[in-house]
N, C-alpha and C positions, 0 to 999 in steps of 0.2 A: 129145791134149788137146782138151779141150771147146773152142768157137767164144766170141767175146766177145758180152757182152749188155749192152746197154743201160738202168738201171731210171731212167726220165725224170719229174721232178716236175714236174706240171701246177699243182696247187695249191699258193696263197702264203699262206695262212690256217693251215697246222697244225704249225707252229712248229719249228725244229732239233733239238727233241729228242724231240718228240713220239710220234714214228712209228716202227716198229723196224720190219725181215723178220726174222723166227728160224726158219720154215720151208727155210730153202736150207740148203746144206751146204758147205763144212765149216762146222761152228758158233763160232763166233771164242770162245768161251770153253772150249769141250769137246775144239775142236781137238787132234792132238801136231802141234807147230810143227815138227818134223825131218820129219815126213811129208806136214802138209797148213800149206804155208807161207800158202794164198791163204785167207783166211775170207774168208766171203760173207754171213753174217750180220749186223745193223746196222741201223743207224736210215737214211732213207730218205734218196738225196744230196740235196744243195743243189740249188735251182732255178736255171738256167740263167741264168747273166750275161750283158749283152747292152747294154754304155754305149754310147751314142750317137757312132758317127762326126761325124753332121754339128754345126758348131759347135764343132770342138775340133781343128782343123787350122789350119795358116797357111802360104802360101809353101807349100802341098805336102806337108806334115808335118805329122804331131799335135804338139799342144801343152802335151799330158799325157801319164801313163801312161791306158792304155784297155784293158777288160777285156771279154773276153765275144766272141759270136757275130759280132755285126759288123765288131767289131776282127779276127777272124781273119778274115774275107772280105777288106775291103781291104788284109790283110798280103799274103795268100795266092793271090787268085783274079785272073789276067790274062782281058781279056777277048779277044776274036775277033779284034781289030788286032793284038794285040801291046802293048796299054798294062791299066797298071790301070787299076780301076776308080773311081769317084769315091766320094766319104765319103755324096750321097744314095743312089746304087745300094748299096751296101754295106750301109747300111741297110733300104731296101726291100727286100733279099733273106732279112737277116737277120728281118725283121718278119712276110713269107712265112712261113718255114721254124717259128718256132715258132708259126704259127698253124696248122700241120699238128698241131706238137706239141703242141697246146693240143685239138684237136679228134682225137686219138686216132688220127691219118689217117699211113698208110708213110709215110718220107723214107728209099726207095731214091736210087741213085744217078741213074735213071731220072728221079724225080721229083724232086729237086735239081737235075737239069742241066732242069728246066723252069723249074725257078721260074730258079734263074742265068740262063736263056736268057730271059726275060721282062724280070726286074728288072735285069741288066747284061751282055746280048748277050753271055754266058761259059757254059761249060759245065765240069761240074770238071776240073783238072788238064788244061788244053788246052797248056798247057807252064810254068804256075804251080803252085804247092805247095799246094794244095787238095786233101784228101781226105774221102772220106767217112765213113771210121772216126774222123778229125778229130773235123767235124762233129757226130758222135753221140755221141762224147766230151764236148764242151761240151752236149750235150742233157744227160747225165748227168750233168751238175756238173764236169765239169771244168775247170779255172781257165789258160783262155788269156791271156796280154798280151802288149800292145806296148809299148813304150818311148816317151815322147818324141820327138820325132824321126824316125819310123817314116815313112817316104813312103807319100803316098796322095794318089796322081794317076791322074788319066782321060784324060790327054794324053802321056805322057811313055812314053817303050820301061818294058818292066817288069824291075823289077830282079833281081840275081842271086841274092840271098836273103832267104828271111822276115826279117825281125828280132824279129819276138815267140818264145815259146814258153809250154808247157806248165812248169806251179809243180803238183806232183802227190802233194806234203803231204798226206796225208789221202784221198787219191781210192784209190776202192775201185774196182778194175775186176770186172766182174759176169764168170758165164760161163754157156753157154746147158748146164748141167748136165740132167740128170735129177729134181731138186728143183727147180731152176728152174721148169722147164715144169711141172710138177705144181703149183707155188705158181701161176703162170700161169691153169693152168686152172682151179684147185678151191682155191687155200689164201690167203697173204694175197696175194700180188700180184693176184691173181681178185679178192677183196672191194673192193681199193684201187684196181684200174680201172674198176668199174661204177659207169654214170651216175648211180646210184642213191645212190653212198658220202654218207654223211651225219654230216658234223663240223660243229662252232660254228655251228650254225643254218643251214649252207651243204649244198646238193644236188650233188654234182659228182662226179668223177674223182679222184680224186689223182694216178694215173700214168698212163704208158704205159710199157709194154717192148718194148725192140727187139731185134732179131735183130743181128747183125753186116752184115746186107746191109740195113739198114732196113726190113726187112717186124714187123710188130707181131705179137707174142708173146702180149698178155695179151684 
């Protein structure tokens, strides 16, 4: 079976329904469901959630439900003592990583346990439930949360399990196919990563794609 891939939204300008891939394969309409259950075909996932840790804890716990990039870091990532991390590192790590994702640039695990080791002296899964495939997941749109209540302290032993998870309604997981890479190089995922793509008056990107080990595809 093909490897996972990542189709990552850069741009917030060209709207949820706007944008399709019909270049990958299986084709979600032409599909036989007995045979090719996964379609890969579709309008382009949702940009990356990413609610702010800091301001929404009290006593050591959130105080809402919280969704996105950051919320999984300080569900997730123990740092180098043995405690989590704090609601601003959490955030500053999270603010890193899609500015990688914003500028087209790897998020191997390599370069993730730079930015964790910069933004909260952690590196992934140093005995917390941090991973990379996570990570690239919620680049894709994947819809992480926590609960209320969720601890997120930068003093405290770190706990024995996450409390958030993945709500995966709708989430299309990519795969690094044969059509993949060909969209990549030459078809639409190729048109919609060059710096050049030009929608609603805007000069930009629309994606990036990632490989399963975070190196860039398109």
């Amino acid at each position: 079976m093909a490897n996972n891939a990542y189709i990552c939204r850069i741009r917030t300008d060209l709207g949820s329904g706007a944008f399709q891939v019909l270049d990958l394969y299986p084709n979600a309409s032409q599909r036989s469901l007995i045979y090719e259950p996964n379609p890969q075909t579709g309008y382009l996932p949702f940009r990356i959630e990413n609610d702010a840790v800091t301001g929404s804890t009290g006593a050591g716990v959130t105080t809402k439900i919280l969704k996105g990039l950051a919320a999984y870091l300080a569900d997730t990532v123990e740092d180098n003592g043995g405690d989590g991390i704090t609601e601003a590192e959490a955030d500053a790590a999270a603010a890193s990583i899609i500015a990688r994702l914003d500028a087209g640039s790897s998020l191997t695990s390599t370069e993730v346990d730079t930015i964790l080791t910069a933004d909260c002296t952690a590196v992934l899964a140093t005995s917390g439930f941090s991973t990379l495939a996570d990570i690239l997941k919620i680049c894709g749109g994947g819809k992480y949360s926590v609960p209320a209540g969720t601890a997120v302290d930068g003093t405290g032993a770190f706990k024995a399990t996450a409390d958030g998870s993945f709500d995966d309604a709708g989430y299309l997981q990519f795969f690094s196919t044969g059509s993949l890479q060909i969209s990549c190089g030459e078809g639409t995922l190729a048109a919609f990563s060059k710096p050049n793509f030009y929608y609603n008056e805007t000069t930009g990107a629309a994606l990036v794609v990632y490989d399963e080990s975070g190196n860039v595809l398109t």
